[in-house]
C-alpha positions in Angstrom: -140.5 -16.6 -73.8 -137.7 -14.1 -72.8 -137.4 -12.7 -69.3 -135.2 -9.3 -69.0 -133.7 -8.8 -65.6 -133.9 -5.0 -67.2 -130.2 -4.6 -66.4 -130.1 -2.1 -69.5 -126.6 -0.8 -69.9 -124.0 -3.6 -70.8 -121.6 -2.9 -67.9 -121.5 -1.6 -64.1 -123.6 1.0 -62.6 -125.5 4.1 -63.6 -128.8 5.0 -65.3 -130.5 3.0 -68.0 -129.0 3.4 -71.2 -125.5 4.5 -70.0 -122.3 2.0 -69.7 -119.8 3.1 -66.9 -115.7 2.7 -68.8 -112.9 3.9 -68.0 -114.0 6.1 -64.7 -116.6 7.8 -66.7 -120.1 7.2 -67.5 -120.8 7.3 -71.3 -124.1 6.8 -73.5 -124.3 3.3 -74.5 -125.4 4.6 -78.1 -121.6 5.9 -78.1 -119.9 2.1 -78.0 -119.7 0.5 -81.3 -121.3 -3.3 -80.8 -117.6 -5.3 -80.8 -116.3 -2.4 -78.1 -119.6 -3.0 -75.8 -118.6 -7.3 -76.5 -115.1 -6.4 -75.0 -116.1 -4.3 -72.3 -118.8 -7.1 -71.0 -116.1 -9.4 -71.4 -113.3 -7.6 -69.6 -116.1 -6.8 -66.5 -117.0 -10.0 -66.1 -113.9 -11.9 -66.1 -112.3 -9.6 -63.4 -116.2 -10.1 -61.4 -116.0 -13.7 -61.9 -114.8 -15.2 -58.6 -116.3 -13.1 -56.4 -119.8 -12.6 -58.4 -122.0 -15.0 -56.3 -120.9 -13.3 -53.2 -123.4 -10.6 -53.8 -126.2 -13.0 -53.3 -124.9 -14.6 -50.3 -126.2 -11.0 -48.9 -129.1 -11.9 -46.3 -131.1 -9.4 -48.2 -130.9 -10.7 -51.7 -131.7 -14.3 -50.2 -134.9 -12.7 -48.2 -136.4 -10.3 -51.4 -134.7 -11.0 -54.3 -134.3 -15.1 -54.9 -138.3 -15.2 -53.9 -138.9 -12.6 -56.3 -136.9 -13.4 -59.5 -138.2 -16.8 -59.0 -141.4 -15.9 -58.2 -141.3 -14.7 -62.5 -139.4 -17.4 -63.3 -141.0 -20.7 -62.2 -144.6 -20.4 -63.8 -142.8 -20.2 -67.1 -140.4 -23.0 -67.1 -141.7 -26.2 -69.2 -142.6 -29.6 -67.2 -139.8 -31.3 -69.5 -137.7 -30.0 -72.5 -134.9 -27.7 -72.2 -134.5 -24.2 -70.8 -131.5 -22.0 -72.6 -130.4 -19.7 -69.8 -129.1 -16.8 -71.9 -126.1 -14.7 -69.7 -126.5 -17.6 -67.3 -122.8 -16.9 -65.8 -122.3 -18.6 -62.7 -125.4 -20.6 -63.0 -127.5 -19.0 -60.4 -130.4 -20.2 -61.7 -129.9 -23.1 -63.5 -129.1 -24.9 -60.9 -132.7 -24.3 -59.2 -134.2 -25.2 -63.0 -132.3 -28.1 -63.1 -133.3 -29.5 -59.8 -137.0 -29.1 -61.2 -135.8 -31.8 -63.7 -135.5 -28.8 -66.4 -132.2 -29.6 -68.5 -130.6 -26.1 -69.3 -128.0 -24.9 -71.5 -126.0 -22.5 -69.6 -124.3 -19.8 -72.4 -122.3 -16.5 -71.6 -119.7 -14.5 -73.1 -117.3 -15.1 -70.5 -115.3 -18.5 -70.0 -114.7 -17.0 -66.4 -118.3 -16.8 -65.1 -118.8 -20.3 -66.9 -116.3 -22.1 -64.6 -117.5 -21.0 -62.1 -120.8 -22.2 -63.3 -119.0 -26.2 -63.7 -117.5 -25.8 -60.6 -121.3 -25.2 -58.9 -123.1 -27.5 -61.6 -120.4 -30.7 -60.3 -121.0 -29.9 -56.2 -124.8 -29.9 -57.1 -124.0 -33.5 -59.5 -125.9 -31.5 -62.0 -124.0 -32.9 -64.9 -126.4 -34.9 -66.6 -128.8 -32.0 -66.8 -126.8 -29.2 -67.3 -124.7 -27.8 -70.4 -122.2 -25.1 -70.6 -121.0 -23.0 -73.6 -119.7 -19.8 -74.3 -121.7 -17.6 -76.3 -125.4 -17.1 -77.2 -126.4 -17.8 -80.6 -125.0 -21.4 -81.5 -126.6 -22.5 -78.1 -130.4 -20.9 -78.6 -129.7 -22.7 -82.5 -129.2 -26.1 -81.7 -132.9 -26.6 -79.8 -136.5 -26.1 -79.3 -137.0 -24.2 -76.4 -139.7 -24.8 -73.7 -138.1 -21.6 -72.0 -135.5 -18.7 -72.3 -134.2 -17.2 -69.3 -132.1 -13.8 -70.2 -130.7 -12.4 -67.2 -129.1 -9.4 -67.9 -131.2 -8.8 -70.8 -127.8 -8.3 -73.3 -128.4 -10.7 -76.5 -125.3 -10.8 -78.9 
């Protein structure tokens, strides 16, 4: 099962199906598939540090966490392993792994994934979760009880 956060253009801000670069806002149909890779890449390793900070907004704690996870938590298996697809910082799977979910963690950026270790080793999530950069080797190597896609962008 694949959850889509919906977040449909590969980078920043603007309407669905358009990419924000370079101070304008372009169709996404115009970005060749290894430009888009480059552009999430670039975004995201700049938005690293301060990604998380966004949640820490009293708002996204009251409507959003209990939301998404609302979706989330009546699809993950009672044992097995989740593959959070996009994962980033780990946002949620740290909260799958405290279910006693193991999760494979894969992004496109190494930036977002330390970030991700740095959380994982506070939480002494170790044993349950895995990290790796990209998508496809990870959602390879195991039967999944659950994908979680977060941003919805499969490469």
């Amino acid at each position: 099962m694949l959850i889509n956060r919906c977040n449909l253009a590969p980078i920043g801000a603007g309407p669905p199906g358009l990419a924000y670069k370079l101070g304008k806002t372009i169709p996404v149909t115009m970005l060749d598939a290894d430009e888009q890779r480059r552009d999430i890449v670039e975004y995201y390793r700049r938005a690293a540090e301060g990604y998380d900070a966004e949640y820490d907004n009293p708002l996204m704690k009251l409507l959003y966490d209990p939301i998404a996870w609302r979706y989330i938590e009546p699809c993950l298996p009672s044992r097995g392993l989740v593959l959070d697809a996009g994962g980033g910082t780990g946002k949620w799977a740290i909260p799958i792994a405290k279910r006693g979910v193991n999760v494979v963690v894969c992004d496109l950026s190494s930036e977002m994934l330390q970030v991700a270790l740095r959380k994982l080793k506070a939480e002494r999530l170790e044993e349950r979760i895995q990290v790796g950069q990209g998508v496809r080797e990870e959602a390879a190597m195991a039967e999944l009880g659950f994908m979680y896609a977060p941003t919805g962008v499969m490469v």
